[in-house]
C-alpha angles and dihedrals in degrees: 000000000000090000092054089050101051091041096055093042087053090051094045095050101045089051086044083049089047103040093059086060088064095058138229118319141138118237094248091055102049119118121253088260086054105051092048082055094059097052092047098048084050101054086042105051091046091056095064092036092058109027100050087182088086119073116255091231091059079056093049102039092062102042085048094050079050104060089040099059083050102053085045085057094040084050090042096050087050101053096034117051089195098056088045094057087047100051104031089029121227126282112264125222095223085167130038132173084341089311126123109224102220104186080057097051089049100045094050088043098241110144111213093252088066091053094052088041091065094033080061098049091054088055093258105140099181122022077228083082099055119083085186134009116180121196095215113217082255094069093257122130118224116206123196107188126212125263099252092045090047117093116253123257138198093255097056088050097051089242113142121225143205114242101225111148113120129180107239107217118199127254094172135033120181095321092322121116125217106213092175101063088041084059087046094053085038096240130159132204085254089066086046107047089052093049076051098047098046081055100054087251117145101178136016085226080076104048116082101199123004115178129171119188133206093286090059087248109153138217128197122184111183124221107247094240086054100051 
């Protein structure tokens, strides 16, 4: 039993380990070369947690060889524009200027109810209304409307606006305080104890989000038990 344990968490923590090298990315939007690594590092690290007859290096040669080839084609496909294009493929224009460009559809297999599918996901009702629409090598389709389907903005309408959008960072999650981005916003316990003070707070243990933004507008989210 112990030797099931520690081998699966071995195998869990080294993909872990090498998943985060390939970066951040959602599974609808991995590269052709990822998503066959994923498969692969899937199928190889079941084999050694199930069958304990295998040694758990022979699981782990081959899972390691693995995440090394990737990171050299990720490295590859950054430095050399050519192999890039070879092995993640080039974006297609499907749409251009309102018109569907067949011979693109059909050489990157998209039936044109799948077109019209993910028009309609993006809120395009008629390809009439796209003035581009890019198949990305991840599978994702990028619509640029045209301008005068496009909504109308201050800027269009010479309005001047007020920039105020600020990026709340977070001083408490879930009871648990952030010192670091209280030293980034330059912020003390004194400044806290009083945000918690003008809520009826006691204590941060009891607040289950508190942000404050650039403006120095603050947010405080209770926890339920301490409502």
């Amino acid at each position: 039993m112990l030797t099931a344990f520690f081998r699966t968490v071995i195998l869990y923590l080294l993909l872990m380990a090498g998943l985060r090298l390939t970066g951040k990315r959602q599974l609808g939007q991995l590269e052709p070369t990822e998503l066959v690594l994923m498969m692969l590092l899937s199928d190889l690290a079941a084999v050694p947690m199930q069958d304990f007859g295998i040694p758990l290096l022979h699981g782990l040669v081959p899972i390691i060889t693995l995440l090394a080839l990737s990171t050299l084609i990720s490295a590859l496909c950054y430095h050399h524009i050519r192999f890039r294009d070879l092995v993640c493929g080039t974006p297609a224009i499907v749409i251009r200027e309102g018109v569907i460009q067949q011979r693109e559809l059909a050489r990157n297999r998209l039936t044109i109810d799948e077109l019209l599918e993910e028009l309609r996901l993006q809120g395009v009702l008629s390809p009439a209304q796209v003035k581009y629409a890019v198949l990305e090598t991840g599978g994702q389709l990028s619509v640029l409307l045209r301008a005068d389907c496009q909504p109308t903005t201050p800027q269009q309408m010479k309005l001047p606006v007020k920039d105020d959008v600020h990026l709340p960072m977070v001083i408490v999650s879930d009871g648990h305080l952030l010192a670091k981005n209280m030293e980034k916003l330059h912020l003390d316990e004194k400044w806290l104890h009083k945000q918690l003070k003008q809520h009826a707070i006691q204590d941060y243990k009891e607040v289950f989000l508190l942000t404050v933004d650039g403006q120095g507008t603050v947010e405080v989210i209770k926890k339920e038990a301490a409502r």
